[in-house]
C-alpha positions as CSV (number, residue, x, y, z in Angstrom):
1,X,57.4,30.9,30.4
2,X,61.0,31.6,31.5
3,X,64.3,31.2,29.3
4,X,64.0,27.3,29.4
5,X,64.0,25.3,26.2
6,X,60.7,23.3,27.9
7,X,58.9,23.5,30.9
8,X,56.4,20.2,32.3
9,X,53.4,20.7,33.6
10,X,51.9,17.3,35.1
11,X,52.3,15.0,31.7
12,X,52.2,17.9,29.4
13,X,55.3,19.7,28.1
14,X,55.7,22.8,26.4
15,X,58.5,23.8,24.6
16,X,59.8,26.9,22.5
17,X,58.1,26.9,19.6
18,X,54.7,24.7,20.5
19,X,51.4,26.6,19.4
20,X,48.5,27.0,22.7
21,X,45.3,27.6,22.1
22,X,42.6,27.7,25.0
23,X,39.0,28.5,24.9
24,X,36.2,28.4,28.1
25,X,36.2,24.2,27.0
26,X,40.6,23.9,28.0
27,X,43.2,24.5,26.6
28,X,45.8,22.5,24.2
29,X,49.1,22.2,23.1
30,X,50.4,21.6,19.5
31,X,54.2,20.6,19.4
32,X,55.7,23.3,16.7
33,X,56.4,20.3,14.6
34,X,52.9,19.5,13.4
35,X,51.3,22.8,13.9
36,X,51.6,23.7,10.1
37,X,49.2,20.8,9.4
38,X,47.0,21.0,12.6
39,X,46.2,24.4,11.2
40,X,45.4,23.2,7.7
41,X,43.0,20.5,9.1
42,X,41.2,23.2,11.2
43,X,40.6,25.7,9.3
44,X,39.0,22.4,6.8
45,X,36.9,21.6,10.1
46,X,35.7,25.1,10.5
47,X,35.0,25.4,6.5
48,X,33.2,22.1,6.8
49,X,31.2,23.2,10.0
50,X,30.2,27.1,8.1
51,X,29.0,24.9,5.2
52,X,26.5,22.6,7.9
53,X,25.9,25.6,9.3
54,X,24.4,27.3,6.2
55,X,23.1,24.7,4.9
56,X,20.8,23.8,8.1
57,X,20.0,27.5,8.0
58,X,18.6,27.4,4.3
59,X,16.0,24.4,5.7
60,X,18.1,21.2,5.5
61,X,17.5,18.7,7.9
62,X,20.6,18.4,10.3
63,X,20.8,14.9,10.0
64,X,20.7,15.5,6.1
65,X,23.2,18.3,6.7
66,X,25.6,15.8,8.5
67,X,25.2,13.3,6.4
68,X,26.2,15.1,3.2
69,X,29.1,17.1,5.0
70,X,30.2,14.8,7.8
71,X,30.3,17.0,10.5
72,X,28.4,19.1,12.9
């Protein structure tokens, strides 16, 4: 990004400060005002996720996995 305080990109614009994240599935931008609490709720989601996770691996159905932790 040059020395501009933004730059757009089709409706998207980033500016000096935002947070990007990309992966194979896109990429996204997180305006710098909210990306203390995006990162709180994600690293919730991922904890959330680990616990499915192990709890599917110890022989809980995945259904009954999702149902008691809300998330796959």
């Amino acid at each position: 990004m040059s020395r501009a305080a933004h730059y757009h990109r089709g409706e998207v614009t980033i500016r000096r400060g935002d947070f990007i994240v990309g992966d194979n599935d896109g990429v996204v931008v997180i305006p710098r005002e909210v990306t203390p609490q995006v990162l709180v709720r994600a690293e919730e989601v991922v904890h959330t996720e680990n616990e499915v996770r192990k709890a599917i691996l110890e022989g809980v159905h995945p259904v009954e996995a999702y149902r008691k932790h809300g998330r796959f």
